[in-house]
N, C-alpha and C positions, 0 to 999 in steps of 0.2 A: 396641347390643351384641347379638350372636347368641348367643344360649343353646340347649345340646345339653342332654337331660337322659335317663338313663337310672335304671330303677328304679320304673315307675311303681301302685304300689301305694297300700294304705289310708294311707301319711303321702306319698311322694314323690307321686302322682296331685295331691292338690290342691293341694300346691306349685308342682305344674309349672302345673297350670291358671292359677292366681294371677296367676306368669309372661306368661302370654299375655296373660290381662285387663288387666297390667299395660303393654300396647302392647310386648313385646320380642320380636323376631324366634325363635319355639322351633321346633326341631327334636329329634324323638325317637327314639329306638331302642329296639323291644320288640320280645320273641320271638314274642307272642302277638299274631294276626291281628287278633283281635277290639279289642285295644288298639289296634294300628296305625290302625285303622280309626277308631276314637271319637276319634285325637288328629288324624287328616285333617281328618275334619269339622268340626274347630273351629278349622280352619284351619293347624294346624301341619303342616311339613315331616318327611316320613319318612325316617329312613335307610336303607340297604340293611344297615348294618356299622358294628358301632365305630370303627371307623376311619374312613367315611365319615362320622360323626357328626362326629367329634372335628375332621375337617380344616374341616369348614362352623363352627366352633363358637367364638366371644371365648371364652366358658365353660362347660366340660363340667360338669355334675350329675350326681351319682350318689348313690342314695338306693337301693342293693341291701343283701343282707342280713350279708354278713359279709368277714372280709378275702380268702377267695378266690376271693369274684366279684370284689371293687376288684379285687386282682391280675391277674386275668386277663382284663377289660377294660382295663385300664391296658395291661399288658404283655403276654400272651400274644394279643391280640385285636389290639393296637396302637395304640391309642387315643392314648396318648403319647406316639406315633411320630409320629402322622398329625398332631398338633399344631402351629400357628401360635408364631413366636416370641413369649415373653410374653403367650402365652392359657393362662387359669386351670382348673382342675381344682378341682372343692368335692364334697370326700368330705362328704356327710353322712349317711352310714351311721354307725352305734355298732362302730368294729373297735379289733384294739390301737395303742394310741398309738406300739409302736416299727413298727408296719407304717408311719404315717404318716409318719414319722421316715424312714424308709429309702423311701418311694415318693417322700418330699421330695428328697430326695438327689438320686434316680433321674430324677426329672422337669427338677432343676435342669442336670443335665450336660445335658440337649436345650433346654435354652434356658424350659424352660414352671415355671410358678410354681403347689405343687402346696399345698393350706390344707385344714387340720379344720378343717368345719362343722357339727358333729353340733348337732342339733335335741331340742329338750325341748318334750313337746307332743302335742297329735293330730292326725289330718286336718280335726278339724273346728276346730280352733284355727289351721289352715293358712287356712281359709276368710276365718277372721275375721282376719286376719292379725295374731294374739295369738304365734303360737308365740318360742319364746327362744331364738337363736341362737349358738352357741361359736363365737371365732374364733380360731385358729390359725395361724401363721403370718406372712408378709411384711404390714407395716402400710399400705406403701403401694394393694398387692393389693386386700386387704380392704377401702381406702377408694374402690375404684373399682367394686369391686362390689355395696355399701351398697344403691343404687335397686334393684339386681335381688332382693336380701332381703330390703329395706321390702316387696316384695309381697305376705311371707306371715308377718314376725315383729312384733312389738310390741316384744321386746328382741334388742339386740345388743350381745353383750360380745366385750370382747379378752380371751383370756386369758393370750397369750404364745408362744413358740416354737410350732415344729410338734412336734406331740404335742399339749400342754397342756389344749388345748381338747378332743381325744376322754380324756384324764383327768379331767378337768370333769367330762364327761358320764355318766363310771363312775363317779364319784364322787354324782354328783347319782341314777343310778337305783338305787345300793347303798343311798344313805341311803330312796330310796322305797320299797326292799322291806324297811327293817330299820321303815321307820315305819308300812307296812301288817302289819308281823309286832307292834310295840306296840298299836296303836289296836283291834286284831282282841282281842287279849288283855286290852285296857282293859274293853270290850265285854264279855266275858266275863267276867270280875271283876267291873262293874258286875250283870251280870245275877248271878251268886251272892250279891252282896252285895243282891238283891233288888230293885235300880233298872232300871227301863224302858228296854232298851238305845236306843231311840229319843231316849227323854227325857237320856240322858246324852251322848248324841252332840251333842243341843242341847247341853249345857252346856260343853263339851269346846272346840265351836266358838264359843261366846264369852267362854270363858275362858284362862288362861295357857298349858293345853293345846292349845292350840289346833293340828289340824295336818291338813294336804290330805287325809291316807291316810283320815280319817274319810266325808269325801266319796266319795273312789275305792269305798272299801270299797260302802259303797252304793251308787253302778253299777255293782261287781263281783260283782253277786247275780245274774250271768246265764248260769250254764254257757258257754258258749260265746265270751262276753267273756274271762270269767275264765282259759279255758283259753289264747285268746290272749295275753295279757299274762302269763302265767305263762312261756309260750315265749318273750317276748320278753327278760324278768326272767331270770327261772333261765340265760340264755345271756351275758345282761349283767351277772351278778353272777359267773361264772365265769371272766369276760377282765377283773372288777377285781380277784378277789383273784389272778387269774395275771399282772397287766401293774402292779400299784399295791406300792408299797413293802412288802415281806415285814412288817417288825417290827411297821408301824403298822397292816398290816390284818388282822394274826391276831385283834384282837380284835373285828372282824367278820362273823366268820364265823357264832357261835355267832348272833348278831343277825341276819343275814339267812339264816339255814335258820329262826327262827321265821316269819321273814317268806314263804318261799318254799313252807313248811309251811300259813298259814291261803292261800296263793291256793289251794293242790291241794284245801283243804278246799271253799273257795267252787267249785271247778271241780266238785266231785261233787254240789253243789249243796243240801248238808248245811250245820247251824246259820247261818242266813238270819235273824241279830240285828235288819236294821233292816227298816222296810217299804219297798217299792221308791219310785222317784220322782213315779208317778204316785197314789199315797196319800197320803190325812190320816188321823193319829192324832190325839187330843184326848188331852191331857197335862195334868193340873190345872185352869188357867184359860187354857191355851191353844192353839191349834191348828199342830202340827205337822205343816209339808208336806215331800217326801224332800227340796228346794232349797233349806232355809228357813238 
């Protein structure tokens, strides 16, 4: 199978890489020379044009940042023109699920089968090929492109119709920034109430409380981390309470501006609760390291 893939940054870059290691014929399209150049050398095929990508391509990747780059490489660029009958298109950029909905459509009148694949995860969970894949759309599709996937996920789910799967995804990063707006506040609570936020972050993570944002939180002690994932959050918390059910997600809201409130905090690089990863604290009768 010939894989195109477009979008090559800190999450689509080692996806695509994967891709290759994974033995599949890749071909790329970047603006940037210096891109172009790193993905030659590793032997992959350059495009001149989305549309020259898409016509070489079983299946096109796209891993840009919102729905009006998909749009206008799909469509204004031609990509979906330049299309093979019955070769795949895998959004897995985070955009709205009725843009997927309608570029499904769109894609079906020309014959090409068009699926949300939004991705949960990092570049470096790409690596290890941990990350969790949504799947949206035709079932048969989906089951033929499974080995190009296995290169870079550990899970793959169906979720159902095209949409579904980028509602998943809004759904799954709304609940991460309302559960980084609790744990940030637990932390804090703990430290008034006098407890070593350290020490109760231990205890958080092996009890009922238990929950990821307490981790994140701790590699989010980095200016510069923190300010990217804030851009990433605050853009994807704003297309689920504009694309997800009005009734059910007004009571969201207030929960993810706490949450979107402690990243701004972490980005200025102010109330730094835990010690970073490469620390041990000694906590009673035992030694606590930032991984533990």
């Amino acid at each position: 199978m010939r894989i195109g893939f477009i979008g090559l940054g800190d999450q689509g870059g080692p996806m695509a890489r994967m891709i290759k290691a994974g033995g599949f014929d890749l071909s790329i399209w970047a603006r940037r020379e210096e891109v172009r150049d790193e993905y030659a050398r590793a032997g992959a095929t350059i495009a001149d044009a989305p549309a020259g990508l898409a016509a070489r391509s079983d299946m096109l990747c796209l891993c840009v940042t919102g729905d009006e780059d998909v749009r206008d490489l799909l469509v204004e660029q031609g990509a979906l023109a330049a299309m093979g009958r019955r070769s795949i298109v895998a959004i897995h950029s985070t955009i709205r699920p009725s843009t997927c909905i309608a570029l499904q459509k769109y894609a079906a009148e020309r014959n090409v089968i068009l699926l949300d694949l939004p991705v949960s995860g990092s570049g470096h969970a790409a690596l290890a090929k941990t990350l969790l894949v949504m799947c949206g759309g035709d079932n048969r599709a989906i089951a033929r492109i499974v080995p190009v996937l296995e290169c870079y996920a550990g899970t793959i789910l169906r979720m159902g119709g095209a949409g579904a799967a980028m509602s998943a995804k809004l759904i799954n990063n709304l609940m991460a920034v309302v559960n980084i707006g609790q744990a940030y506040q637990a932390l804090l609570l703990g430290r008034a109430a006098g407890i070593d936020p350290a020490a109760l972050r231990q205890a958080v993570l092996a009890g009922t409380g238990r929950t990821f944002a307490m981790d994140l939180i701790q590699r989010l002690q980095v200016p510069d981390r923190a300010a990217h994932v804030l851009g990433i959050l605050r853009k994807d918390v704003a297309l689920a309470l504009e694309a997800l059910p009005r009734p059910q997600v007004n009571c969201w809201v207030p929960l993810a501006q706490a949450g979107l409130e402690a990243l701004e905090v972490l980005v200025t690089g102010g109330e730094m609760l835990l010690p970073s990863k490469k620390e041990g604290m000694l906590h009673g009768e035992f030694v606590v390291y930032g991984n533990a």
